[in-house]
C-alpha positions, 0 to 999 in steps of 0.5 A, a space after each residue: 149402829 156400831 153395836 149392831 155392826 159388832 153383833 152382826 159380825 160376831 153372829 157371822 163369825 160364830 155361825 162360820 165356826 158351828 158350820 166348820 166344827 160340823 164339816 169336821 164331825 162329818 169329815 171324822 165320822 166318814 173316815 172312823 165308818 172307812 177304817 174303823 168300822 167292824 173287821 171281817 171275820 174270815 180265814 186268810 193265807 200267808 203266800 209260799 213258794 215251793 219248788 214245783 215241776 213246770 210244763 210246757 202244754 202242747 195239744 193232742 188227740 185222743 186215738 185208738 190203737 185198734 183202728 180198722 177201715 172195713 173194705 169189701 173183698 169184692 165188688 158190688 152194690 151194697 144191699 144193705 147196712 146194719 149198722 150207723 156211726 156211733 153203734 157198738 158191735 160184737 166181734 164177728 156181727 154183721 156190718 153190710 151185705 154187697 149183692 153177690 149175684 155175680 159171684 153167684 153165677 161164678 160159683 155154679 160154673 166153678 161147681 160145674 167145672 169141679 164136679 166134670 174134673 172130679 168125675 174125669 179125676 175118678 174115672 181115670 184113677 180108676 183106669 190107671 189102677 188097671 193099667 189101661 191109662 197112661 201115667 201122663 193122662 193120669 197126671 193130667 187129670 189130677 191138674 184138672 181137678 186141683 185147680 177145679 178145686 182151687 177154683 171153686 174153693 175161691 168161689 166159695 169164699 167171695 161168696 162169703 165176701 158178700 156179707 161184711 163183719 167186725 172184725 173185733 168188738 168195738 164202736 163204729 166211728 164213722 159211715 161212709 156208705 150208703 145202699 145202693 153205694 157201689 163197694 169196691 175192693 180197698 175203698 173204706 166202707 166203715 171205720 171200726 175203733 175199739 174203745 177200750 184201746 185207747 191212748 193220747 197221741 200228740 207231736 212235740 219239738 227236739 228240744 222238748 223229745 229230747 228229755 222224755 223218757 218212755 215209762 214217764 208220768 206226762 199228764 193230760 187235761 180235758 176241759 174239765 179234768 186232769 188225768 195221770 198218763 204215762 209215756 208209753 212209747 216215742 218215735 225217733 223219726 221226726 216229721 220233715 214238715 213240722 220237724 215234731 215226734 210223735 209219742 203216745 201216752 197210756 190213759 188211766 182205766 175209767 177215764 170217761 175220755 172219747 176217741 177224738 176228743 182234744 187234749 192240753 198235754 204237759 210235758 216236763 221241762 225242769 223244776 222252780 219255786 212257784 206260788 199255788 194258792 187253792 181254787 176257792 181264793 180266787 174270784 171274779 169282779 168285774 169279769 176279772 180274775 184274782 185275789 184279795 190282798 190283805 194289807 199290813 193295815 188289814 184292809 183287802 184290795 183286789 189284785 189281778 193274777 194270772 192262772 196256770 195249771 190247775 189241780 187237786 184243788 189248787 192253782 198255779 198262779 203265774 205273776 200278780 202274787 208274790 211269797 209272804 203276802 197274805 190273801 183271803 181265802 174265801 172272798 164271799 160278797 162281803 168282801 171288797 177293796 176297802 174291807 178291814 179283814 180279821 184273819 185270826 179265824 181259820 188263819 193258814 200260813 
C-alpha cells in the first residue's frame, strides 16, 4: 500500500506540474501575440508647435449692399405680379401693376384743364400782341397755363406709377404682395438684392473693435468652407443695447455664398505656439474624436483631443496633444489601442 501511496502521490504531483508548465506556455504565447507579434507598417508624425495668429469666432450674415424695398408711388389694388422670391431680374423689367383707373380719371380732367389754359394762354398772347389786353390778364393767363401744365405733367407721371420696375438688376429675395392686395405709398411691396454686391456683416465687443484696422485679412467660414475676407469698413458708433460695432468684411469673387447665409467670422486677437496636425490623423471610435499616440514602446493608444479651426487641410488641436509626441498619421482600421506601429515608413517629423 505505501508503494501504491507513493505512486499516487508522485502521479498527482507531476500531473499539477504538466498543468502549470502549460498555463505558462499559454501565459507566454498571449503576451508574444500582444507584444511581439507583427508592427504596422504606417507613417507617423512627430508633433510641433508653431507660433500661429488666434482668433476669437463671432457670428455673422452675409448681406447685400444694394438692397431696395420696392413701394408704389401711388395707391391702388394690385393687378398683377411678374415675378416670385427667388426670380432674377433685369434693370428696368416689369415687377407689378396697380390699377390705375383713378388716376386715369385724373389724367383726362388735368388734359382737359391744360388744353382750356393752353387755348386762353394762345388767345390772350394773341390779344396782347395787339394791345387789346392787359399785361395783368396776360400774366394771369400765363399762371393758368403753367400749373395747367404742371398738373397734367404729375398726371402723366402717376400714371407711369402703375407699373412698377427694378430699379437694378438683381435677385428678388422676398414676396410681400399678393393681387388683389391694396398698394399704398411707402408699404414694402418687393425686396430687391443684388447678388454680386455682397458682403458679410457681424458686430464685435470694444475690446475685440479696438484692434481692428480697415484693409485687414478677417477670415470667414461656412459649414463648409473657409473664405479669405478683407475689413472693408467699421462703425465707430456702438449699439446702446449690445454695446457691439458693427464691420463689414468684402467676400472673395467666386465664393458661391448666399445673401442671408450665416457665418463663423474670426477675428485676430494675438499670436501663440499652437499644435496643428493634418485633417487626415484624426479619426473617430466610438463616436469620439482623436488621434492615435504612439508610445516609446511603439504601441498606439487613442487619446481624445479638441478641434479647432480648420483649414488648407490641417487642424488646430486645442488640448489633448502636446509638441514631441508622436501620432499616426492615417489611422486606417487596423489600427487600435495596442497596435505595435513601424513608423519608419513615410515617417514625418
Amino acid at each position: 500500500m505505501r508503494a501504491l501511496d507513493i505512486f499516487k502521490a508522485w502521479g498527482l504531483s507531476a500531473a499539477a506540474g504538466l498543468l502549470l508548465a502549460a498555463a505558462g506556455c499559454h501565459r507566454d504565447s498571449a503576451q508574444l501575440d500582444m507584444a511581439g507579434g507583427p508592427a504596422l507598417h504606417t507613417a507617423t508624425l512627430a508633433v510641433t508647435a508653431q507660433p500661429a495668429t488666434v482668433y476669437a469666432t463671432i457670428p455673422g450674415s452675409v448681406v447685400s449692399r444694394r438692397r431696395a424695398e420696392i413701394a408704389s408711388r401711388l395707391s391702388g389694388y394690385v393687378r398683377g405680379v411678374a415675378v416670385q422670391a427667388g426670380d432674377r431680374v433685369a434693370a428696368g423689367q416689369p415687377l407689378l401693376s396697380i390699377d390705375s383707373s383713378d388716376v386715369t380719371g385724373q389724367l383726362q380732367q388735368a388734359q382737359a384743364v391744360f388744353d382750356e389754359a393752353q387755348t386762353n394762354y394762345q388767345r390772350t398772347g394773341s390779344l396782347y400782341a395787339k394791345g387789346v389786353t392787359s399785361k395783368v390778364q396776360m400774366d394771369a393767363a400765363t399762371r393758368q397755363y403753367s400749373t395747367a401744365k404742371a398738373a397734367l405733367q404729375m398726371a402723366e407721371a402717376a400714371v407711369g406709377y402703375a407699373d412698377v420696375r427694378a430699379p437694378f438688376a438683381g435677385i428678388i429675395v422676398d414676396k410681400l404682395v399678393d393681387v388683389g392686395d391694396l398698394a399704398i405709398p411707402g408699404k414694402p411691396l418687393l425686396v430687391l438684392e443684388d447678388e454680386h454686391a455682397l458682403e458679410v456683416q457681424s458686430y464685435v465687443p470694444d475690446e475685440l473693435y479696438a484692434a481692428l484696422r480697415v484693409g485687414e485679412p478677417i477670415p470667414f467660414s461656412t459649414e463648409t468652407a473657409t473664405f479669405a475676407g478683407k475689413l472693408q469698413s467699421k462703425v465707430e458708433a456702438a449699439d446702446a443695447q449690445t454695446h457691439t460695432h458693427l464691420i463689414r468684411i468684402a467676400i472673395p469673387g467666386g465664393a458661391g455664398i448666399m445673401s442671408g447665409s450665416y457665418v463663423r467670422v474670426s477675428i485676430p486677437t494675438g499670436e501663440q505656439a499652437l499644435v496643428r496636425i493634418p485633417q487626415g490623423a484624426l479619426t473617430e471610435r466610438a463616436g469620439i474624436t482623436g488621434v492615435f499616440v504612439v508610445d516609446a514602446a511603439g504601441q498606439a493608444h487613442f487619446r481624445l483631443v479638441r478641434v479647432g479651426t480648420t483649414s488648407g487641410g490641417e487642424a488646430e488641436i486645442q488640448s489633448g496633444l502636446s509638441a514631441g509626441e508622436r501620432i499616426v498619421l492615417t489611422p486606417d482600421a487596423q489600427v487600435d489601442n495596442g497596435t505595435r506601429i513601424d513608423g519608419a515608413a513615410g515617417s514625418g517629423s
